[in-house]
N, C-alpha and C positions, 0 to 999 in steps of 0.2 A: 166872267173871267175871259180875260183877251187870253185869243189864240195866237202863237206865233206861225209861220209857215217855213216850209223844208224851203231851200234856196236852189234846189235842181229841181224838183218834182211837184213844188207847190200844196203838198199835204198838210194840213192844220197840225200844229204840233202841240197837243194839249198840257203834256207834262214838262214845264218849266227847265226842269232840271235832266230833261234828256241830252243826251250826248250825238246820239243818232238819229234818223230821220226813221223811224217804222216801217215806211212803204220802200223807200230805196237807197236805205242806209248810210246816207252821205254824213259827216259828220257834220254837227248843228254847234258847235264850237268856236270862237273863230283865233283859239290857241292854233299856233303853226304848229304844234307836236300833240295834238292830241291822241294821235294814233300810239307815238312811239311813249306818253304820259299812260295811255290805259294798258301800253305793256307793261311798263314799269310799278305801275301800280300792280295789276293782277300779279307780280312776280309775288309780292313785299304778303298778300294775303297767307296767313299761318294756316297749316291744315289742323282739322278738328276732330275729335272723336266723335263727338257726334251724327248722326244719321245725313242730317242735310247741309251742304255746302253755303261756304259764307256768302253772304248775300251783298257783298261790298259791290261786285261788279256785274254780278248775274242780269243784272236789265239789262246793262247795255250789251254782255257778251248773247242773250238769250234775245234781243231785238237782230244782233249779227248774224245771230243763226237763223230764226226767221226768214231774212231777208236774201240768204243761202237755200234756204229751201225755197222760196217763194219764186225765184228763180230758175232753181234746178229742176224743181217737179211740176209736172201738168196733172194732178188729180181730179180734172173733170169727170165725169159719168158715174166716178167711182166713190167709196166710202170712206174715204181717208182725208179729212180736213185740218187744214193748216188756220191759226189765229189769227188774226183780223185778216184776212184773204180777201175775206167779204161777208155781208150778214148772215148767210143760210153757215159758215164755217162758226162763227161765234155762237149763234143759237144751236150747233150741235154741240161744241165743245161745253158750253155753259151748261147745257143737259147732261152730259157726261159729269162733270163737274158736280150736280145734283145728285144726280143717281151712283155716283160711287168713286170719286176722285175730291179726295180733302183735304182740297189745295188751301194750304195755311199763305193768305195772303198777308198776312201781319209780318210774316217773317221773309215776306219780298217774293214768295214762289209764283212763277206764275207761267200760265198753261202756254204748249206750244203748240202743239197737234192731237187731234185725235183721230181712232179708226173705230168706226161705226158698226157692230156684227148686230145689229138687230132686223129683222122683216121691219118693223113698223116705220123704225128709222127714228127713235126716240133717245137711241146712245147709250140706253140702259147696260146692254153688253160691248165689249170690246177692250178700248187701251189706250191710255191716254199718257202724253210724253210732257212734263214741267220742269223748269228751271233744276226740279231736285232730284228727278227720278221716275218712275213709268208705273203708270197703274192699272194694274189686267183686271178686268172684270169678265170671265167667260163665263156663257151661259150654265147656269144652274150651278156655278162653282162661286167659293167663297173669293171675297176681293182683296188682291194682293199689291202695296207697295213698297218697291224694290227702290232706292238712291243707286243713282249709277257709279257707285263705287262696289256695289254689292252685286253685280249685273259680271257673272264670271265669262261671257260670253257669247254673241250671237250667232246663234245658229240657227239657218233657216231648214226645214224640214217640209219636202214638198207632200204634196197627196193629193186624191181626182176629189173627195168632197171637202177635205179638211186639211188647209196645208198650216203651219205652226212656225211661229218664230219662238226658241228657247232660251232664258236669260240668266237661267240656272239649271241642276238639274231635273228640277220639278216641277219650277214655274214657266209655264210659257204663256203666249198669245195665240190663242185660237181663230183663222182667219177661216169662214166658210163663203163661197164664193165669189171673189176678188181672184183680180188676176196675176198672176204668179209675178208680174211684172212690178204690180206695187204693190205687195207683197213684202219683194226684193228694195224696193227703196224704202218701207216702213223700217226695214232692217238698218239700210244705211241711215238713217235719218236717228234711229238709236245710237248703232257705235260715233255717230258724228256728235249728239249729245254727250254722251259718257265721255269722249276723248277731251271735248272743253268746258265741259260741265262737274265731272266726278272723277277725273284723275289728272289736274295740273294746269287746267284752262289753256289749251294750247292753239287758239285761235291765232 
């Protein structure tokens, strides 16, 4: 299969039908209004009863967000990997993904970040963030997924061994040494989900 390439950044653009570039987000389009086209689109999307948000535009608003964090955050040394960042980020999130985040790719979900709380560093425990919603796995505790419409609010909660991000009033994310610093952006990197993910797309 021919690859196409981004036209600023020169990244292979495997999937035909993207809109944006993955590595630096430039629109891969060559409509003049594509920007103001996937407003307008995203507006026209119906909300659902269902658990997880329509998957009409989710690649491309969940490639925008990527490409927002990939930007904003520096998670070197630390345990919080962002999607295709680089291979050691995809071989953790892919492991997470194994061990306890099931992520329904048929219906378009698909993974953003994750935070790593294991010694070994195998991703068994922690918290993983997808196109639909966040999925805590703490250690020895049962595995929880939340849709970020069900997500009544974050709040970070600090502490010297164990500091907590909470998304209800029961379930959180157990972070055990990580620095308060990303910590504080796993948090932002949630409510920036939720805001254009789970409640009205408002990128």
């Amino acid at each position: 299969m021919e690859n196409n390439f981004c036209p600023n950044c020169g990244t292979p653009i495997s999937d035909k039908n993207s809109n944006f570039c993955p590595n630096c987000g430039t629109p891969l389009r060559s409509t003049q209004n594509t920007m103001s086209n996937l407003a307008s689109s995203i507006e026209e999307i119906p909300r659902h009863d269902n658990n997880h948000t329509s998957n009409i535009n989710t690649y491309d608003i969940t490639n925008m967000l990527l490409n927002r964090f990939w930007k904003k955050y520096a998670f070197n040394g630390c345990d919080i990997y962002l999607w295709n960042k680089d291979r050691k980020s995809n071989e953790k999130i892919r492991s997470a993904i194994n061990h306890y985040a099931n992520i329904d790719s048929c219906s378009g979900e698909v993974p953003i970040a994750c935070f790593d709380d294991t010694v070994s560093g195998n991703a068994s425990d922690g918290a993983l963030l997808s196109s639909h919603g966040v999925y805590v796995h703490n250690a020895d505790e049962e595995i929880h997924f939340l849709p970020y419409r069900d997500i009544t609010g974050v709040k970070y909660k600090p502490g010297i061994l164990t500091k907590e991000i909470f998304l209800t009033r029961s379930i959180c994310i157990k972070f055990s040494a990580v620095l308060e610093v990303n910590v504080r952006a796993f948090a932002e990197m949630i409510m920036e989900c939720k805001r254009n993910l789970g409640d009205g797309f408002t990128i």
